[in-house]
C-alpha positions as MATLAB code, in Angstrom:
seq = 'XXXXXXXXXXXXXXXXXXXXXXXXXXXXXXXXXXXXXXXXXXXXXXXXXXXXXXXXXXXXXXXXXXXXXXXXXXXXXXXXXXXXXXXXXXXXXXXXXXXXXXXXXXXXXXXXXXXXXXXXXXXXXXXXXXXXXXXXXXXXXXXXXXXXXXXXXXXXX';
ca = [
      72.493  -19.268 -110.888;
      75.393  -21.057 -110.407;
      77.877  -21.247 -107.506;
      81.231  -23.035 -106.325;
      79.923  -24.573 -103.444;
      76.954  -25.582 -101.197;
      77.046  -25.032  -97.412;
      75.037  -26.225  -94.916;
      74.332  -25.137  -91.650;
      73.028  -27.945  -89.927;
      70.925  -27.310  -86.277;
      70.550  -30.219  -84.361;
      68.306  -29.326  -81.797;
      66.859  -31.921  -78.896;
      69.896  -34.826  -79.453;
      70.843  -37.359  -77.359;
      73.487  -36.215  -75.033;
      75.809  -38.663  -74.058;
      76.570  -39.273  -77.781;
      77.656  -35.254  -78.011;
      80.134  -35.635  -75.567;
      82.080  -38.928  -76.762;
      84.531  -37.670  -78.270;
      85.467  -41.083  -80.417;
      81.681  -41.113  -81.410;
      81.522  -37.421  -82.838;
      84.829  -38.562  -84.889;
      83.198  -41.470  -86.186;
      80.265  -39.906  -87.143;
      81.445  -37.112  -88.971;
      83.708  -39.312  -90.797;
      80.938  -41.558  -91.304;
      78.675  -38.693  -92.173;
      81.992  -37.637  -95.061;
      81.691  -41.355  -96.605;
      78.214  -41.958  -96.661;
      78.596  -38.371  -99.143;
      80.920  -39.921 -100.667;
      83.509  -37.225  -99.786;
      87.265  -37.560 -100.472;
      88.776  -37.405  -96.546;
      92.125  -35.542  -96.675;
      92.343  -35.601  -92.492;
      90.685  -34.689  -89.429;
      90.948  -32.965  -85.808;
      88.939  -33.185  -82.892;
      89.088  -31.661  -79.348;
      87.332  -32.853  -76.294;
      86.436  -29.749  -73.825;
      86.068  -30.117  -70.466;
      84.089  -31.073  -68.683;
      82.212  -31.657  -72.028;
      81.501  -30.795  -75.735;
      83.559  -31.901  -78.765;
      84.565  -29.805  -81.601;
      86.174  -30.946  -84.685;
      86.563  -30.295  -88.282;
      86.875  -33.503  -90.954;
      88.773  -32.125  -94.456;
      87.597  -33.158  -97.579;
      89.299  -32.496 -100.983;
      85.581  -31.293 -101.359;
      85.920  -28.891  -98.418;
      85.138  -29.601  -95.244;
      82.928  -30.855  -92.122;
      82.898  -29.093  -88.946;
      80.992  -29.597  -85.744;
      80.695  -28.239  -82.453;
      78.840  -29.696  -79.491;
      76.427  -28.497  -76.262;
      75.686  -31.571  -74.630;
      74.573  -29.381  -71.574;
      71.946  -28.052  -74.246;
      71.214  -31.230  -76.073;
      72.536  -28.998  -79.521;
      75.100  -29.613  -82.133;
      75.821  -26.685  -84.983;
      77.249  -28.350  -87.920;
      78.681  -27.077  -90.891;
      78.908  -29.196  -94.312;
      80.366  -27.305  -97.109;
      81.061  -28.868 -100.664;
      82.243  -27.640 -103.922;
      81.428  -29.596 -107.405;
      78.860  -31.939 -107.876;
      80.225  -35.104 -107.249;
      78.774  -35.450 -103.777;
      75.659  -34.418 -101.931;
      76.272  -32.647  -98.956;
      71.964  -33.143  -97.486;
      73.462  -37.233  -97.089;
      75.790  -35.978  -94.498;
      73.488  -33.942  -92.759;
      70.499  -35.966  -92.305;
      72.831  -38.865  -91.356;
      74.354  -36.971  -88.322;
      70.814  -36.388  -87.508;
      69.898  -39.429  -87.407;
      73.237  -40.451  -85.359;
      72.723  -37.755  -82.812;
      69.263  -38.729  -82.407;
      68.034  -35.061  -83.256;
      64.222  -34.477  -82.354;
      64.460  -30.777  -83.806;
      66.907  -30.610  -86.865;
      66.837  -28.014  -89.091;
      69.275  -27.303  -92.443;
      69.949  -23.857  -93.982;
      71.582  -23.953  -97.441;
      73.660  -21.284  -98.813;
      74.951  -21.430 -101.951;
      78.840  -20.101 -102.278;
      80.982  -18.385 -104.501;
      78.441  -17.083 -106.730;
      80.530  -14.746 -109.056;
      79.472  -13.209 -111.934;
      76.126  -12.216 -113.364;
      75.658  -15.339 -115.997;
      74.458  -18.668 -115.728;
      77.354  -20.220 -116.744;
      78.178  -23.254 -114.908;
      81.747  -22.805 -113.084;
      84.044  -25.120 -112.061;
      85.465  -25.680 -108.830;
      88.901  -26.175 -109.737;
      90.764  -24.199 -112.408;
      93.723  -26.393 -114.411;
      96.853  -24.860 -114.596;
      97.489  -22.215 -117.099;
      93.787  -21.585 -117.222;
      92.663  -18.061 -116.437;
      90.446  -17.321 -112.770;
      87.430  -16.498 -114.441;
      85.810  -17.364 -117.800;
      86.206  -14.786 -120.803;
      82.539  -13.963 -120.387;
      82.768  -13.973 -116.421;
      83.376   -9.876 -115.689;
      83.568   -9.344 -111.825;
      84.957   -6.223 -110.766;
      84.198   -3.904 -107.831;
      85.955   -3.571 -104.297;
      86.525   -6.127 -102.232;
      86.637   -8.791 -105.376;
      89.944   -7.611 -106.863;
      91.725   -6.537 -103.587;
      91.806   -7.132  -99.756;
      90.236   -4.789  -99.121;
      86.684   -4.846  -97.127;
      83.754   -3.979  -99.336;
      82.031   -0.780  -98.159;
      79.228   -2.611  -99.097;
      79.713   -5.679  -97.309;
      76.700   -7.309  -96.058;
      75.747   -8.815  -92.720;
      72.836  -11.229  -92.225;
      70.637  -12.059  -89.435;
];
């Protein structure tokens, strides 16, 4: 099956806790973290809470990087999420585990933007004049074609 995008949820569990409340050294990471994926970085925004933890979001033409910090429980939740193929969003993760100093990192992957029943590959971006969805993509049903909420929207634990 084939989706749009990969995201990560990155736990890092048991890190070093000075480093997740420097604000200049969560920025660096996570853009070091974007590069080292080779990501294309469209900007970035961090915030410094006191009397500490960081959170802070790095934009990629890819997606994004987010993070947001408990140095008072040595834990960082991190989101990487990608679309295409010409990056690989696992670099980015493991390296801000490794930065962090992470004795107890974990990574859940989700794959987004699944839509449709084939296994045709889809592409990320659409060119202009090019229709949404393929000619043998049919997705229909509520929630997909409106903004309206699903009545059969699904929550996960």
């Amino acid at each position: 099956m084939h989706a749009l995008g990969t995201h990560l949820l990155v736990e890092l569990k048991d890190c070093q806790s000075d480093s997740l409340s420097d604000p200049d050294f969560v920025r660096t990471s996570m853009i070091d973290a974007a590069k080292k994926a080779h990501a294309t970085i469209v900007d970035d925004k961090f915030h410094h809470f006191s009397p500490f933890g960081v959170s802070g979001v790095v934009v990629i033409a890819e997606s994004h990087l987010a993070i947001h910090t408990w140095p008072e429980y040595r834990y960082a939740a991190v989101d990487v999420f990608t679309c295409g193929e010409t990056l690989k969003p696992e670099v980015a993760a493991l390296h801000l585990a490794e930065v962090f100093r992470s004795q107890n990192p974990s990574i859940h992957e989700i794959k987004r933007g699944i839509i449709g029943i084939t296994n045709e590959k889809l592409a990320h971006k659409i060119e202009e004049g090019e229709p949404p969805l393929s000619e043998t993509a049919h997705v229909t049903g509520k929630g997909i074609e409106s903004d309206e909420r699903s009545e059969n929207f699904q929550v996960v634990y």
